[in-house]
N, C-alpha and C positions, 0 to 999 in steps of 0.2 A: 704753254709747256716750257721747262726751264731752259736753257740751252746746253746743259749738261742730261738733260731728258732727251732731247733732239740726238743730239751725236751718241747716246747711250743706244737709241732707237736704231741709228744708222749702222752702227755697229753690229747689233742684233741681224738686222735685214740684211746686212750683206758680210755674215759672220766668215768667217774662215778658223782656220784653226790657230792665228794669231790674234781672234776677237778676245778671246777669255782675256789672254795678258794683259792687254788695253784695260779692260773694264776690272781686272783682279787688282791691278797696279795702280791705279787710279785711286783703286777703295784702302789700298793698303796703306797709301803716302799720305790719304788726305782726313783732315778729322772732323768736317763735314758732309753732308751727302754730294757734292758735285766741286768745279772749278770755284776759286775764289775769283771774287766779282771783278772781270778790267784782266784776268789772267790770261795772255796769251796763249796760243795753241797755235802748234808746228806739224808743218807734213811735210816730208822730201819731194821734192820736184823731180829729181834727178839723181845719179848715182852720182856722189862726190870723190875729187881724189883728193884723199886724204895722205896726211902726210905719215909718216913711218910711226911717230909718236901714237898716233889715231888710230893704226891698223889693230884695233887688238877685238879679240872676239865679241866681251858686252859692246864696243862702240858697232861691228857687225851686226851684229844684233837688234842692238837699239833701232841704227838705220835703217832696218830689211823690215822691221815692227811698223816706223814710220814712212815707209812707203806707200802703204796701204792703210794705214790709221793713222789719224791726227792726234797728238800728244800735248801733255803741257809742259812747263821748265822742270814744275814737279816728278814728274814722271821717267822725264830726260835724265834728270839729274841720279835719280836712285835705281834707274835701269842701267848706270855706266858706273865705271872705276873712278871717274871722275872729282875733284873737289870742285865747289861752287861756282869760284873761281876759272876753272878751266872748262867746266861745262858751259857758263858765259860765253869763253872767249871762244870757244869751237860753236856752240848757236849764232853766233855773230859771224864768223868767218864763214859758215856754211849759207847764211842769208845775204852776206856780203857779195858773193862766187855767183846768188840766182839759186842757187842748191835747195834751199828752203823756203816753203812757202809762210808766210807768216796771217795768221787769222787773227781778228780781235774778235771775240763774240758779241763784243757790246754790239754788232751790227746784226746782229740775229734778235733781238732785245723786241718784245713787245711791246714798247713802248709804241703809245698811236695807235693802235689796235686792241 
């Protein structure tokens, strides 16, 4: 099963009412059925303090989404006000702090089995 099958799964199982967003946001941003292959995927550890510039309601949002569901850059990116650029440097600042947990799914990968 893919690993975009697995975390779709996971979602489902322990849906809430922020599962659809995950799974609608995902399908809207991407022009495949699932993550592209080696694509990172983020989940908050922690509530972060953010700086004055960050407080704004999508990066609320965003954050309160990824606390409880793991996301991609993709997703980060067109769920915030954000440019490219500045959605970068706050993933990086937020994994920098401990704030974020960072996945690679190539570790999920069938490979060997």
């Amino acid at each position: 099963m893919p690993i975009y099958d697995n975390l779709r799964h996971w979602v489902v199982k322990t849906s809430s009412s922020f599962a659809g967003l995950w799974v609608l946001g995902e399908a809207a941003n991407e022009p495949g059925p699932g993550p592209a292959p080696g694509e990172l995927i983020y989940r908050l550890r922690r509530w972060p303090a953010l700086p004055s510039v960050h407080r704004t309601a999508s990066i609320y949002r965003t954050l309160s989404i990824m606390s409880a569901r793991p996301v991609n850059r993709r997703w980060f990116l067109a769920s915030t006000d954000l440019s490219a650029s500045q959605a970068d440097a706050l993933i990086q600042s937020l994994v920098d702090e401990g704030d974020l947990e960072v996945i690679n799914p190539a570790r999920f990968s069938d490979s060997g089995h």
